[in-house]
N, C-alpha and C positions, 0 to 999 in steps of 0.2 A: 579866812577870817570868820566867816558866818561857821562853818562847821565847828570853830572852835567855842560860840556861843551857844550852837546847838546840841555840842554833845557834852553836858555838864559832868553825868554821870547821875543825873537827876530825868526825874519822871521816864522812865521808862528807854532811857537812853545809856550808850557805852560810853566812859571817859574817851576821850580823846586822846589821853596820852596813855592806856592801858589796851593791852588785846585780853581779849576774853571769847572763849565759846562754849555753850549750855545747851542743853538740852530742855527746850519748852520755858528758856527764859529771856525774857523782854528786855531787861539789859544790858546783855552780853553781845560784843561785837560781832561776833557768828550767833546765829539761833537757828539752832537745830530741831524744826518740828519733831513731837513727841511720836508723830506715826513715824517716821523716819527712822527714828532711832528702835523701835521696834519691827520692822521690816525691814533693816539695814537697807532700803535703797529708798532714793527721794533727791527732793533739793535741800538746797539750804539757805535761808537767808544773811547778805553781808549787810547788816545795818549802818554802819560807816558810812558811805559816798550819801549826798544828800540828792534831792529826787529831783533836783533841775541838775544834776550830773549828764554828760554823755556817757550812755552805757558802754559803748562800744573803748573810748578811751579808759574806763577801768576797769574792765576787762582784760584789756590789754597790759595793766600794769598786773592785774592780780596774778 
């Protein structure tokens, strides 16, 4: 319920009913740091889960 207020697809966020992943962009569900993607190795950010998540449980579904 809150994730689905939070992720409008507004200010700098991913719809909730869309996947998306970019390179060095703030709205897209995956964001893929710009050094990353020029050193082909790094992390990557899943913008998705919201930040009072257990990490460990979506992890385990991703």
């Amino acid at each position: 319920k809150d994730n689905e207020r939070r992720l409008t697809g507004r200010h700098e966020t991913a719809s909730i009913h869309e996947f998306s992943a970019d390179v060095a962009n703030r709205g897209a569900s995956i964001r893929i740091p710009r050094q990353v993607d020029e050193e082909k190795c790094g992390y990557f950010e899943d913008r998705r889960p919201a930040s009072n998540c257990d990490p460990y449980a979506v992890t385990s579904i991703i």
